[in-house]
TORKOL-4160 file (C-alpha; in steps of 0.2 Angstrom, whole numbers, padded with zeros to 4 digits, m for minus):
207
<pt num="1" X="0181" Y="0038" Z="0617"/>
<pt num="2" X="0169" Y="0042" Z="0630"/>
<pt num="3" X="0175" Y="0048" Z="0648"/>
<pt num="4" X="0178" Y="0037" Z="0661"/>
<pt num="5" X="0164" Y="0042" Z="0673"/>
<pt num="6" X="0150" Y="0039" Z="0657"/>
<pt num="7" X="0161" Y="0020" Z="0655"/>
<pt num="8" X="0157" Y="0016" Z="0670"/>
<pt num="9" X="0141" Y="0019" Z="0670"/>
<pt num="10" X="0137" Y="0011" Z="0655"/>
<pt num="11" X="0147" Y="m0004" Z="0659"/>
<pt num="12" X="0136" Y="m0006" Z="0676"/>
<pt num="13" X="0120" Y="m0004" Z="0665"/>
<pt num="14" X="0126" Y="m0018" Z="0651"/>
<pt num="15" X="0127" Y="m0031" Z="0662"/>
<pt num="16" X="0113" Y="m0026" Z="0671"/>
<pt num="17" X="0105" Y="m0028" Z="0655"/>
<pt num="18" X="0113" Y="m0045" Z="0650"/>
<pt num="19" X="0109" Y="m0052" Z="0665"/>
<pt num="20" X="0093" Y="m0050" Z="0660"/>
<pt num="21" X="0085" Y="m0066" Z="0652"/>
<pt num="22" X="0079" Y="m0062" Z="0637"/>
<pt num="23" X="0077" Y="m0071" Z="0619"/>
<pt num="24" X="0098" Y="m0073" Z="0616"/>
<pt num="25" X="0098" Y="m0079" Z="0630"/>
<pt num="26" X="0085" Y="m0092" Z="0630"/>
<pt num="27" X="0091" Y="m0097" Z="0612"/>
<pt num="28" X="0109" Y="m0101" Z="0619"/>
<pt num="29" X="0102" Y="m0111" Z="0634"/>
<pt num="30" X="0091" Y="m0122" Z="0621"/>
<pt num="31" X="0103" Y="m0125" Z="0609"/>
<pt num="32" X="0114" Y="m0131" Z="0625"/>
<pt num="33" X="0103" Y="m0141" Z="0633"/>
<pt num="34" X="0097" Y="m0149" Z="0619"/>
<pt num="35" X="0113" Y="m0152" Z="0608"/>
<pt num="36" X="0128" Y="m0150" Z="0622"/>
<pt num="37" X="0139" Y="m0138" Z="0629"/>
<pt num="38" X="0149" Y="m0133" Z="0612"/>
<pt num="39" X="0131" Y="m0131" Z="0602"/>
<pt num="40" X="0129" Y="m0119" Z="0615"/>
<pt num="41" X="0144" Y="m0109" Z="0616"/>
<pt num="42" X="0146" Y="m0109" Z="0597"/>
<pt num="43" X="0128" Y="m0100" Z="0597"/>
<pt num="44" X="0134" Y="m0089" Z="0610"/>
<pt num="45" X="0149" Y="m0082" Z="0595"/>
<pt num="46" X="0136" Y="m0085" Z="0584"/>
<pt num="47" X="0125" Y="m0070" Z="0594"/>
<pt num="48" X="0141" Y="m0058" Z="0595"/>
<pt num="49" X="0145" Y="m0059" Z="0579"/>
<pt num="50" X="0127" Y="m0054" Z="0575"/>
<pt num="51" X="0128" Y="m0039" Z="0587"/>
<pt num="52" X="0143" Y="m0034" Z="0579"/>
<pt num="53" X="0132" Y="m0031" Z="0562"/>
<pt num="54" X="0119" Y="m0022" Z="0572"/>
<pt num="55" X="0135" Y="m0009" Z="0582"/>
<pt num="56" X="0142" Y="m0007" Z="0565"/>
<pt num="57" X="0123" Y="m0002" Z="0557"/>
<pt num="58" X="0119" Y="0009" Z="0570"/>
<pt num="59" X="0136" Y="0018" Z="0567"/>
<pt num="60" X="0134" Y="0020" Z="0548"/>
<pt num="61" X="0116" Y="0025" Z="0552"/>
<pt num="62" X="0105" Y="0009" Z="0548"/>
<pt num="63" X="0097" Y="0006" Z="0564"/>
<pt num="64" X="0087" Y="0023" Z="0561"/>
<pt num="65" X="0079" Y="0017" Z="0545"/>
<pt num="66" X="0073" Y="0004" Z="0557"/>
<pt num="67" X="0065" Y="0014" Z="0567"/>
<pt num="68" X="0057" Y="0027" Z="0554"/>
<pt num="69" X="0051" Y="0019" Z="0543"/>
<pt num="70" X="0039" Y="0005" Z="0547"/>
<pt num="71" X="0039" Y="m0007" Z="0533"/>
<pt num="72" X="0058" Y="m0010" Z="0535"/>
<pt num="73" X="0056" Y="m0014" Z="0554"/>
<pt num="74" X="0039" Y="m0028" Z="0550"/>
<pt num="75" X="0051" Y="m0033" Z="0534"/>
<pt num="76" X="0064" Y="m0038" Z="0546"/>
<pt num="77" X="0051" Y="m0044" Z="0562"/>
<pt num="78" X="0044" Y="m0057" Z="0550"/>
<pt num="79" X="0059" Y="m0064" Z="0541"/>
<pt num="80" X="0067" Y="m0066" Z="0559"/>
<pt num="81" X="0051" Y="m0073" Z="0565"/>
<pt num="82" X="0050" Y="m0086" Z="0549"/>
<pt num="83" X="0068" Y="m0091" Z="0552"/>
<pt num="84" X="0066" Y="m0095" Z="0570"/>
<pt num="85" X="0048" Y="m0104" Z="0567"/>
<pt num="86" X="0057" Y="m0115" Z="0553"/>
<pt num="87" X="0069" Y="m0120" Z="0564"/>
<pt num="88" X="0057" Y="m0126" Z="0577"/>
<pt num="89" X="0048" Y="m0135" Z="0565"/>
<pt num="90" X="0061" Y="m0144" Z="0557"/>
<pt num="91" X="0068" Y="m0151" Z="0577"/>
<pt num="92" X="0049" Y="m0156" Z="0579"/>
<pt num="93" X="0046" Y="m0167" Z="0566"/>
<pt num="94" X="0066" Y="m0173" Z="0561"/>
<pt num="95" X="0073" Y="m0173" Z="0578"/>
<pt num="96" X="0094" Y="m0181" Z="0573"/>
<pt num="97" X="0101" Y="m0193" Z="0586"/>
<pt num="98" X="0114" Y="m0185" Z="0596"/>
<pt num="99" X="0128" Y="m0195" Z="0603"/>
<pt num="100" X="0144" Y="m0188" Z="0615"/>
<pt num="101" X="0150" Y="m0170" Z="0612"/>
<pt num="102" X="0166" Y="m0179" Z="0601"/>
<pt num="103" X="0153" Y="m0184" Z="0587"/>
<pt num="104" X="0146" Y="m0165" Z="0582"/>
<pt num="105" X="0154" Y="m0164" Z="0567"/>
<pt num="106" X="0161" Y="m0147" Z="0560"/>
<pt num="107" X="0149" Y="m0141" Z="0549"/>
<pt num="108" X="0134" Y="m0146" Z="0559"/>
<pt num="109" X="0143" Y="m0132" Z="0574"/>
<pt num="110" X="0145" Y="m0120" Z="0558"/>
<pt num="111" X="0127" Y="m0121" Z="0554"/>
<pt num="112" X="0123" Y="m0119" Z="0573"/>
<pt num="113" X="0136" Y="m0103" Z="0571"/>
<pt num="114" X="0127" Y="m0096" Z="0555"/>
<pt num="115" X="0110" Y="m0100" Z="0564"/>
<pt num="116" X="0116" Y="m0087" Z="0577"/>
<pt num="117" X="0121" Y="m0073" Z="0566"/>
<pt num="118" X="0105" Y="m0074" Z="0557"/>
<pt num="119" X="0095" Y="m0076" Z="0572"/>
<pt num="120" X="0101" Y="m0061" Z="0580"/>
<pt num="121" X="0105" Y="m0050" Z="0562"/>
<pt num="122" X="0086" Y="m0052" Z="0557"/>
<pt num="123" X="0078" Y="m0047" Z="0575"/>
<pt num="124" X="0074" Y="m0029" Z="0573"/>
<pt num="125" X="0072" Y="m0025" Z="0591"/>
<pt num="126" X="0090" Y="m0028" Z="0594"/>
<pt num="127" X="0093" Y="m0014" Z="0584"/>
<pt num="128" X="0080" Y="m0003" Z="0589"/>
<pt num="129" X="0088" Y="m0007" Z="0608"/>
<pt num="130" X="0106" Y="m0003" Z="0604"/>
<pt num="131" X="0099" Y="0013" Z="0593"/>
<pt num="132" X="0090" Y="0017" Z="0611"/>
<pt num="133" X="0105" Y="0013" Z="0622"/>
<pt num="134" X="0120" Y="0014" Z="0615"/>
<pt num="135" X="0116" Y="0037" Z="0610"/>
<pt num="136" X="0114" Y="0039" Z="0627"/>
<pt num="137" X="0131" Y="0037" Z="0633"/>
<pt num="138" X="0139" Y="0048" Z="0618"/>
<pt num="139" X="0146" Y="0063" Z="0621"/>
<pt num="140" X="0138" Y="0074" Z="0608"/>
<pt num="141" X="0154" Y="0087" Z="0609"/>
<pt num="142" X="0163" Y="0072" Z="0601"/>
<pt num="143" X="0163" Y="0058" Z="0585"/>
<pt num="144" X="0150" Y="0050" Z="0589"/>
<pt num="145" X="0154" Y="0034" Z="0576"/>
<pt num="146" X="0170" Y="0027" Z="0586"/>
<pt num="147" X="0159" Y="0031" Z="0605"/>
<pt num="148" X="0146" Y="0019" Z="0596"/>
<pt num="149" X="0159" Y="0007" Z="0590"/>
<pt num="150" X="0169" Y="0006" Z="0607"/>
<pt num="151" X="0151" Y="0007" Z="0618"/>
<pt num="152" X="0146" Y="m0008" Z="0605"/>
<pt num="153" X="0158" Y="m0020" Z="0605"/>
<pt num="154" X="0159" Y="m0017" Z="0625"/>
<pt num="155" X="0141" Y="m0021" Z="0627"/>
<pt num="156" X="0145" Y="m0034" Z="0616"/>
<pt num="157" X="0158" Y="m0042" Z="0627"/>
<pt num="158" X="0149" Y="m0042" Z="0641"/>
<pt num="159" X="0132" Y="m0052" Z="0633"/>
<pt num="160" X="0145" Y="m0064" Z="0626"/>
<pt num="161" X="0154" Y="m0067" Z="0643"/>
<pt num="162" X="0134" Y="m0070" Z="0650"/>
<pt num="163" X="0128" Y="m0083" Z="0635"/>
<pt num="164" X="0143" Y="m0090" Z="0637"/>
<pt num="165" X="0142" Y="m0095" Z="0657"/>
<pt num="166" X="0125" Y="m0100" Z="0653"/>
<pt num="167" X="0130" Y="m0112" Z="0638"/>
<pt num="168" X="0140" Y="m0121" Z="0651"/>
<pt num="169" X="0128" Y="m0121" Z="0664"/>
<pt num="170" X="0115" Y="m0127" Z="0654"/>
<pt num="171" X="0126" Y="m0140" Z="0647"/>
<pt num="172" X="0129" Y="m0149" Z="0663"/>
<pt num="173" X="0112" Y="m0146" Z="0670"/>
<pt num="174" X="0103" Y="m0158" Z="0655"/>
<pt num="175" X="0120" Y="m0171" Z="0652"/>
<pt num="176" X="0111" Y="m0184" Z="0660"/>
<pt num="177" X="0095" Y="m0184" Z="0649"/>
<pt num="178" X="0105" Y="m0184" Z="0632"/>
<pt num="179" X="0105" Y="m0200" Z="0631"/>
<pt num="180" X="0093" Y="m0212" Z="0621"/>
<pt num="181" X="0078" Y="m0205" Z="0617"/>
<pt num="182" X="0078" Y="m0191" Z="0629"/>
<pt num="183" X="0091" Y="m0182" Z="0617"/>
<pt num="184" X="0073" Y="m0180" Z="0603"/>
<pt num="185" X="0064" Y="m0174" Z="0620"/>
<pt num="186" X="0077" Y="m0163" Z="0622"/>
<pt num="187" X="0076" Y="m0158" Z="0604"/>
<pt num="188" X="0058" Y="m0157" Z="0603"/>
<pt num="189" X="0057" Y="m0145" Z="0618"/>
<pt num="190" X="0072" Y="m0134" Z="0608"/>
<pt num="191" X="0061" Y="m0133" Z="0593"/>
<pt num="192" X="0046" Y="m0128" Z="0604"/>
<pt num="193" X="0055" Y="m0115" Z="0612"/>
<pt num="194" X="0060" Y="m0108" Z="0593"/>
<pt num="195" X="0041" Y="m0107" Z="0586"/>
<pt num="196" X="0035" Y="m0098" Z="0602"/>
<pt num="197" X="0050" Y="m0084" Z="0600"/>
<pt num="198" X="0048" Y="m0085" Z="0582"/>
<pt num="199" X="0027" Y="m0080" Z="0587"/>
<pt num="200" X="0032" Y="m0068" Z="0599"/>
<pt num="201" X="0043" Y="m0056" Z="0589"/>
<pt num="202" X="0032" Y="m0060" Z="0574"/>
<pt num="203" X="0018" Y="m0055" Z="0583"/>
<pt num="204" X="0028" Y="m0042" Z="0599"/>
<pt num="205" X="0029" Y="m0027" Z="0588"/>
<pt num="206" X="0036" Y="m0011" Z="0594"/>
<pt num="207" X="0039" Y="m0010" Z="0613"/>
């Protein structure tokens, strides 16, 4: 485990870092807005558990491939791009009615859930940022697989704690338009805010 002056550090710079708005973010606060209050925090899980797959690749030494060989990293930029794109599409032109939070059925929450994991599992840049983070707070005198494990699933924790806060704000700050028509508004906007993230990590590259 790392030492308690380098956890300290890294625990001010992760939330520092969640804090930040960026496409998790946004993703959670759309599908909030748009769908209610659990939509958004089972997106929220959805996103952690997708980071859990990129702490564990970075541990076993995936992320790297990512970053050296530059057909696996476009691979993985367009697939995420065509997933998030489809998406939008489809909440464009088939908006569904939406009705109080008590009428979401299960499996449409487990489809927001897997829409999460694969979000965030086929976003290459989130592996390239923990493969540029994470090593920096590892001692090098020591196992560096359980420091990337623990720095991970700390990191992790924090993002989730964000996502989540802003899943309920987001929630209560568009309750009044899901009503009527507004809720395929809502939806429409959501599958707008998808095709232009889709066309910016389709198009973003490295950075």
């Amino acid at each position: 485990m790392p030492d308690g002056e380098t956890l300290l550090l890294f625990l001010a710079a992760a939330l520092a870092l969640n804090l930040t708005p960026g496409p998790d973010m946004l993703y959670v606060a759309a599908r909030s807005g748009a769908e209610g209050r659990s939509a958004g925090v089972v997106s929220a899980l959805g996103i952690a558990v997708g980071c859990l797959v990129h702490t564990g690749a970075l541990a076993l030494g995936l992320a790297g491939l990512l970053a050296a060989v530059p057909a696996a990293y476009d691979i993985v930029r367009f697939l995420g791009a065509a997933y998030l794109v489809w998406l939008g599409v489809r909440m464009l032109r088939r908006p569904e009615p939406l009705g109080g939070m008590d009428e979401i059925e299960p499996a449409r929450l487990g489809a927001i859930f897997r829409q999460g994991v694969v979000t965030n599992v086929l976003n290459p840049k989130v592996a390239l940022f923990f493969l540029a983070f994470l090593p920096q707070f590892v001692t090098p005198a020591r196992d560096a697989v359980p420091q990337i494990l623990i720095l991970g699933l700390l990191f992790n924790t924090s993002g989730t704690l964000v996502n989540l806060g802003v899943a309920l704000l987001a929630s209560r700050a568009t309750a009044w338009l899901r009503r009527g028509r507004g809720s395929a508004h809502l939806q429409r906007i959501t599958g707008a805010v998808f095709i232009g993230l889709g066309l910016r990590l389709a198009v973003g590259g490295r950075r």
